[in-house]
Kinemage of the C-alpha trace (Angstrom):
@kinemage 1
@onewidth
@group {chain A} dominant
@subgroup {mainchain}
@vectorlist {calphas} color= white
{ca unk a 1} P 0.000 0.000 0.000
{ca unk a 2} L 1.835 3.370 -1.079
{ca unk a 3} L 1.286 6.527 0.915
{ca unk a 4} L 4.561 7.320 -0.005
{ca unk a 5} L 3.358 11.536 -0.031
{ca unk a 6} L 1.694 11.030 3.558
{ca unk a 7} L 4.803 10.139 4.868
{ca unk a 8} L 6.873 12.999 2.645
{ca unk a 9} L 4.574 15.918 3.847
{ca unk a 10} L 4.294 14.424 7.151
{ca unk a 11} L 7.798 14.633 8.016
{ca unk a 12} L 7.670 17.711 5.951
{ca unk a 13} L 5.705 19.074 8.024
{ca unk a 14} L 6.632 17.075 11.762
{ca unk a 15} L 8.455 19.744 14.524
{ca unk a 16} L 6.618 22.601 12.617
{ca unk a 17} L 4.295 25.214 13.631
{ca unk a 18} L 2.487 26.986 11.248
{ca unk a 19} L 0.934 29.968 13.151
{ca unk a 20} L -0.204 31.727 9.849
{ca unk a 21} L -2.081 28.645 8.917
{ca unk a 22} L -2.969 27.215 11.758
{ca unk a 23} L -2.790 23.116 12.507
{ca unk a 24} L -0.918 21.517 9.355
{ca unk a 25} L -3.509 19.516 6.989
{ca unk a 26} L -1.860 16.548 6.054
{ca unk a 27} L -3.472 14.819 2.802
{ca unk a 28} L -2.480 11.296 2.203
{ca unk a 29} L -1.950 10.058 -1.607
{ca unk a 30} L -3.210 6.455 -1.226
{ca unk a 31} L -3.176 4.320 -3.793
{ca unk a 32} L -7.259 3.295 -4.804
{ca unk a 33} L -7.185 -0.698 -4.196
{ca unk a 34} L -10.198 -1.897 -4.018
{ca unk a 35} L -13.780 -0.963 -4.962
{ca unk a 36} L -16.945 -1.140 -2.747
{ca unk a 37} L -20.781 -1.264 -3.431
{ca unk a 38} L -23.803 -2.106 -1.496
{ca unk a 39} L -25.772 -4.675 -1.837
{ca unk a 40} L -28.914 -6.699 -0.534
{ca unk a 41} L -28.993 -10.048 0.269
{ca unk a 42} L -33.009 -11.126 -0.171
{ca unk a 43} L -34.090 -13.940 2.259
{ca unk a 44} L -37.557 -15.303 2.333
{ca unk a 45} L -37.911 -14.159 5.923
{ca unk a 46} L -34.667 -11.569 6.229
{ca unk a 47} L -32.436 -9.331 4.696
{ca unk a 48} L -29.106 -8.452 5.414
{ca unk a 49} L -26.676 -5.542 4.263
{ca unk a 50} L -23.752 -6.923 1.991
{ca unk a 51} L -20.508 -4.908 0.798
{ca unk a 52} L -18.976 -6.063 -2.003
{ca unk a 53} L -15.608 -5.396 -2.643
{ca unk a 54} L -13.791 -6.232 -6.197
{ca unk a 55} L -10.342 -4.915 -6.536
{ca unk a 56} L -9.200 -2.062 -9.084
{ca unk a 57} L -6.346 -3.942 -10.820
{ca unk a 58} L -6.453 -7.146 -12.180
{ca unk a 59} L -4.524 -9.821 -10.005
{ca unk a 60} L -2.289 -12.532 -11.618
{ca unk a 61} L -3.563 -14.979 -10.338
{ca unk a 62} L -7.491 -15.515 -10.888
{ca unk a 63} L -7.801 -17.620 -7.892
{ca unk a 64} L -6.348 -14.933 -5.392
{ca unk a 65} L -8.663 -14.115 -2.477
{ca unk a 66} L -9.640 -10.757 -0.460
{ca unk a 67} L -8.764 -11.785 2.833
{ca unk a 68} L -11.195 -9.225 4.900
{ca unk a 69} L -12.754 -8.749 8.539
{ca unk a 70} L -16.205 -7.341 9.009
{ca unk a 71} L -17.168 -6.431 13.074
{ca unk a 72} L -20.485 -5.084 14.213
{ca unk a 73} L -20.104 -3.939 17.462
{ca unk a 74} L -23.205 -2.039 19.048
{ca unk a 75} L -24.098 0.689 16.132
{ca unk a 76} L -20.904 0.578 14.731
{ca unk a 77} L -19.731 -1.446 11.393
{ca unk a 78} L -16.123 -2.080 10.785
{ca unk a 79} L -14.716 -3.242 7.592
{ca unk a 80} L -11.082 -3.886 7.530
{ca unk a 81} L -9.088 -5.215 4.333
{ca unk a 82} L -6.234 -6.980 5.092
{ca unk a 83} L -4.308 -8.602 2.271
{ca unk a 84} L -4.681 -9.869 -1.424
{ca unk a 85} L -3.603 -13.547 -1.089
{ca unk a 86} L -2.134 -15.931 -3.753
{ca unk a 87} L -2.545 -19.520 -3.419
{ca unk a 88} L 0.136 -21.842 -3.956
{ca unk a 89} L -1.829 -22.947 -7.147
{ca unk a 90} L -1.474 -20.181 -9.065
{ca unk a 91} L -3.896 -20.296 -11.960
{ca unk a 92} L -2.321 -17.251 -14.195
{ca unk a 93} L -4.609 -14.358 -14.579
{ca unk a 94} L -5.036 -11.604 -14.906
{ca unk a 95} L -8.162 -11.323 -13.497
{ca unk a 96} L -10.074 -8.929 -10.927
{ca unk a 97} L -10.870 -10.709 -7.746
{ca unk a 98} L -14.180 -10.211 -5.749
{ca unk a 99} L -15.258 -11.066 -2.270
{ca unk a 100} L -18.728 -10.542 -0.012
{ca unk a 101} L -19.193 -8.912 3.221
{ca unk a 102} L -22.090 -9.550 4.587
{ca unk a 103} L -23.212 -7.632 7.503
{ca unk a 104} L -25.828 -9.199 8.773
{ca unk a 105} L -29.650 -7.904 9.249
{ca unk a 106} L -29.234 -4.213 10.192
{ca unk a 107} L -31.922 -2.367 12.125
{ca unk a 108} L -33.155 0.931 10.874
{ca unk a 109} L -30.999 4.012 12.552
{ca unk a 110} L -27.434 5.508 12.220
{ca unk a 111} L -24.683 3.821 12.386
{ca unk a 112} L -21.057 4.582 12.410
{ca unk a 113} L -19.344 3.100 9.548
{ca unk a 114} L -15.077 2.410 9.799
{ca unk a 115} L -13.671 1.688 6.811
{ca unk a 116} L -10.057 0.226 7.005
{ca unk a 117} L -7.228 -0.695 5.000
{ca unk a 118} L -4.436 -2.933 6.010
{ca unk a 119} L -4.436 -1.781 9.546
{ca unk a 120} L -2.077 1.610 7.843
{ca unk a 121} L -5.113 3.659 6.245
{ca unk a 122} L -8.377 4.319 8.248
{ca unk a 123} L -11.636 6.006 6.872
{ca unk a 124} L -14.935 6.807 9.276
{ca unk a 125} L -18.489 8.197 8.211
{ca unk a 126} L -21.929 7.095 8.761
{ca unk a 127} L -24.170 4.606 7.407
{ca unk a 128} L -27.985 5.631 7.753
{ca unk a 129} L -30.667 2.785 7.668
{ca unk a 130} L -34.250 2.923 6.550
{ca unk a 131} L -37.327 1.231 5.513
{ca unk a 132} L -36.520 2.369 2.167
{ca unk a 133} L -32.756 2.723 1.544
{ca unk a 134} L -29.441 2.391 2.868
{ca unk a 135} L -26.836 5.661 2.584
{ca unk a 136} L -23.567 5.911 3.231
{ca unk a 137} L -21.960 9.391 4.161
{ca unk a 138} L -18.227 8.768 4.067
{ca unk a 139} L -15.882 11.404 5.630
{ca unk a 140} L -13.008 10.324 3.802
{ca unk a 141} L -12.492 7.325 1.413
{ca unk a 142} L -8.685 6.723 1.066
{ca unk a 143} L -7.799 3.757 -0.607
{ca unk a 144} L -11.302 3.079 -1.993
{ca unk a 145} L -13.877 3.661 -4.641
{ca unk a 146} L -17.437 3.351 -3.689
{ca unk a 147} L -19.423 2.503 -6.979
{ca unk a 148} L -22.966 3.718 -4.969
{ca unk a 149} L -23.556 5.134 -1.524
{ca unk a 150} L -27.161 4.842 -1.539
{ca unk a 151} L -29.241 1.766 -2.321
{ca unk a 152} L -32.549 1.815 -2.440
{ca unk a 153} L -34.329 -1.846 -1.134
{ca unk a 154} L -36.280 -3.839 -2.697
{ca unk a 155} L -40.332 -3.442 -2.009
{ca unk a 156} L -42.150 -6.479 -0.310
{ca unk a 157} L -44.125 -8.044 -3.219
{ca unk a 158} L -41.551 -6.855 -5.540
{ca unk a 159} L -41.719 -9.273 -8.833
{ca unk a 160} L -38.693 -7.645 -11.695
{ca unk a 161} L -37.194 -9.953 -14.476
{ca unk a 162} L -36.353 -9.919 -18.413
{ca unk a 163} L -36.654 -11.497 -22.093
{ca unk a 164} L -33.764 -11.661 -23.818
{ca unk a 165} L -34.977 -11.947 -27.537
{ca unk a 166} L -33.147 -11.407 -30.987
{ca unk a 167} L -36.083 -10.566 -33.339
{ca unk a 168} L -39.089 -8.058 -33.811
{ca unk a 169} L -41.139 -11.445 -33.259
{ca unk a 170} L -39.596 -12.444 -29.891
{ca unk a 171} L -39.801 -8.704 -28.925
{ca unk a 172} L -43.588 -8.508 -29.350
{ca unk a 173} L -43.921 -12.010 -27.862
{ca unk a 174} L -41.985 -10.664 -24.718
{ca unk a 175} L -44.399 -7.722 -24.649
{ca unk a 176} L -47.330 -9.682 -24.935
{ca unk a 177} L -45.682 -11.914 -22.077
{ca unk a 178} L -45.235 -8.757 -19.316
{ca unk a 179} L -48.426 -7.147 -20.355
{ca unk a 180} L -50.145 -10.452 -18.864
{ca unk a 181} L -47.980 -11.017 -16.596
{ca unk a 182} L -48.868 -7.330 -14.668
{ca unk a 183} L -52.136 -7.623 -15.325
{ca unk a 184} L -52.759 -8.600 -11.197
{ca unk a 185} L -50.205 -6.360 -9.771
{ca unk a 186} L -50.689 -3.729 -7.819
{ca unk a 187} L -50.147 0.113 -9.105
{ca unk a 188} L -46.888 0.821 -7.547
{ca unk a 189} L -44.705 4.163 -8.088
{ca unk a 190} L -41.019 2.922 -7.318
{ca unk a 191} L -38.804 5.227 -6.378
{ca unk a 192} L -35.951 6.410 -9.023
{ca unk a 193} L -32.507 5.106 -8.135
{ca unk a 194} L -30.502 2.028 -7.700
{ca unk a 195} L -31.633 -1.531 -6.403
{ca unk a 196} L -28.470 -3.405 -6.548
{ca unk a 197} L -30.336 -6.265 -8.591
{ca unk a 198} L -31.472 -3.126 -10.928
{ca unk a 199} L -32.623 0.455 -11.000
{ca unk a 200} L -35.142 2.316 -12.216
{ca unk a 201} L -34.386 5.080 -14.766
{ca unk a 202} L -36.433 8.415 -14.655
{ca unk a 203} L -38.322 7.695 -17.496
{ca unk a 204} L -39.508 4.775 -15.294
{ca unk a 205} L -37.159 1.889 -17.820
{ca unk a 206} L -36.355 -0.312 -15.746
{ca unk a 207} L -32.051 -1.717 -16.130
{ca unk a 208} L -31.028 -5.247 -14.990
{ca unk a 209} L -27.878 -5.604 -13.504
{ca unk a 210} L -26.227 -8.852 -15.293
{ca unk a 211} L -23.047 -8.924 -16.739
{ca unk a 212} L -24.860 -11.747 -19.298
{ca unk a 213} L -26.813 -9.148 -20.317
{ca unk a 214} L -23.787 -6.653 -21.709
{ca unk a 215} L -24.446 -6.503 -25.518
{ca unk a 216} L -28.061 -7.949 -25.241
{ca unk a 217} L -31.086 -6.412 -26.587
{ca unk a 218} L -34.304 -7.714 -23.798
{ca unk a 219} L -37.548 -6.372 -22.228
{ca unk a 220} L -37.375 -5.550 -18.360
{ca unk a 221} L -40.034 -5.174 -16.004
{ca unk a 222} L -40.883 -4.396 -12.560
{ca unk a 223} L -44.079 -5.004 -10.447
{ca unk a 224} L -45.907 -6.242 -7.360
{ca unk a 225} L -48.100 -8.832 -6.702
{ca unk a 226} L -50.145 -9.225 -3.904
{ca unk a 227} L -50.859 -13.133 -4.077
{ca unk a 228} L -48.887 -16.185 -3.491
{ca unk a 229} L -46.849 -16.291 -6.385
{ca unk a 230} L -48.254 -19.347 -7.949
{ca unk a 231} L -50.488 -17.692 -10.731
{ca unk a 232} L -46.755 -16.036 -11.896
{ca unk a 233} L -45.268 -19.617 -11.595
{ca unk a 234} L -47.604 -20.908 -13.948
{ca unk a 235} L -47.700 -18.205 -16.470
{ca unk a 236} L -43.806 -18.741 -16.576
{ca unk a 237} L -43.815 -22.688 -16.724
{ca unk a 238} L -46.241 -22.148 -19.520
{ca unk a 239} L -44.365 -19.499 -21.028
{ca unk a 240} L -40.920 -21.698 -21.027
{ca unk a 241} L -42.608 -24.529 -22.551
{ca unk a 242} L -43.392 -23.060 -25.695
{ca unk a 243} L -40.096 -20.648 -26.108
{ca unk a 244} L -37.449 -22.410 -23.995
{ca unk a 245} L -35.913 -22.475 -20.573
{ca unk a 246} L -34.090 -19.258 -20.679
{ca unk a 247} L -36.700 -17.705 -22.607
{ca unk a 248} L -38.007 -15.403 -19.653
{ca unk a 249} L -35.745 -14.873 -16.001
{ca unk a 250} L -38.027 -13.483 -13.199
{ca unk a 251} L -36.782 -13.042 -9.466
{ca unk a 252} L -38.730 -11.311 -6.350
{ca unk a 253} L -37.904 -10.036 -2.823
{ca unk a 254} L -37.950 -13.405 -0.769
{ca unk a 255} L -34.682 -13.870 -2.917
{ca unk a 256} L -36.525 -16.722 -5.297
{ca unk a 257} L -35.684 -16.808 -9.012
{ca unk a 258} L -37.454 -18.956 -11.567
């Protein structure tokens, strides 16, 4: 980890007194290792607040690991990142390497968030709960890049999903497909932002986020359904029998995918 100018200006400046300009401001140039983004894990009964963490260069070997703590202690969440490790059994990269924090179900409030970096570089700020969203207010964020600070959580009775399709047919079969398939759901305004699992644009367009989807032309949609599921189940069981097994992806917020 280089903070090769923190330790310049800090001796630089160590001994000094600066009466013009009061206490010295020391700015550390840290090196940006790792990225971090917010996510939700989606449990039939639970949730629970996940950071995850992918680093910024690509490692040689593509079966290195994030070696990583995560502590909760009272309202305070620590996340300290320790190491990049390389197995013995190298397989040669490069590749970016990815790892999962989960924090555990958090109850709504404030919370003060610590985010550390080999044990050298040390970042604090808060992370505010709701019903609705999760924020994170960082006061500093050396040695990171957070992709989002704010994630907005998935609605009970949430349904969202896609139709990949190739040709003006499959298109208008995949709109014929959502138009039935929201024709029980209940009139929901979601909010504008980012889910983690998607967001929703301002013109309401809903984006899945799936790398299999880079390049691919599909139909999203987003809705919520007050019933048991089974109706949907059908529809898509139906559905998949006709046009194929990957013909139609739907997921919900118990975490279930079919």
């Amino acid at each position: 980890m280089r903070i090769g100018a923190f330790m310049v200006l800090a001796t630089l400046l160590g001994g000094c007194k600066l009466d013009s300009l009061g206490e010295p401001i020391v700015v550390p140039d840290v090196e940006r290792e790792f990225y971090i983004d917010l996510w939700e894990n989606l449990y039939p009964e639970s949730r629970e607040l996940v950071f995850k963490i992918e680093t910024v260069q690509a490692q040689d070997c593509e079966n290195a690991t994030i070696s990583y703590n995560l502590n909760r202690t009272g309202n305070t969440v620590k996340l300290s990142l320790n190491a990049i490790s390389t197995p013995e059994d190298c397989q040669q990269g490069p590749a970016q390497i990815f790892a999962s924090a989960p924090t555990g179900r958090l109850n709504g409030g404030l919370y003060t968030m610590k985010v550390d970096l080999k044990n050298t570089v040390f970042n604090e700020g808060q992370l505010t709960v709701t019903g609705d969203a999760y924020f994170l207010d960082m006061n500093t964020d050396y040695g990171f890049i957070f992709r989002h600070k704010s994630l907005l959580r998935v609605p009970e009775q949430a349904y969202w999903g896609y139709l990949p399709y190739e040709t003006p047919e499959q298109e208008d079969r995949a709109n014929d497909f959502i138009n039935d398939l929201q024709g029980s759901s209940i009139q929901q305004n979601f909010l504008v932002g980012y889910y983690g699992y998607f967001s929703v644009e301002p013109d309401t367009r809903v984006s899945i986020h799936e790398n299999s989807l880079e390049g691919v032309s599909y139909k999203s949609f987003l809705f919520k359904y007050e019933g048991s599921g089974a109706n949907i189940r059908q529809q898509i069981n139906a559905f998949r029998l006709l046009h194929g097994a990957e013909s139609v992806h739907v997921l919900n917020s118990k975490g279930e995918t079919w």
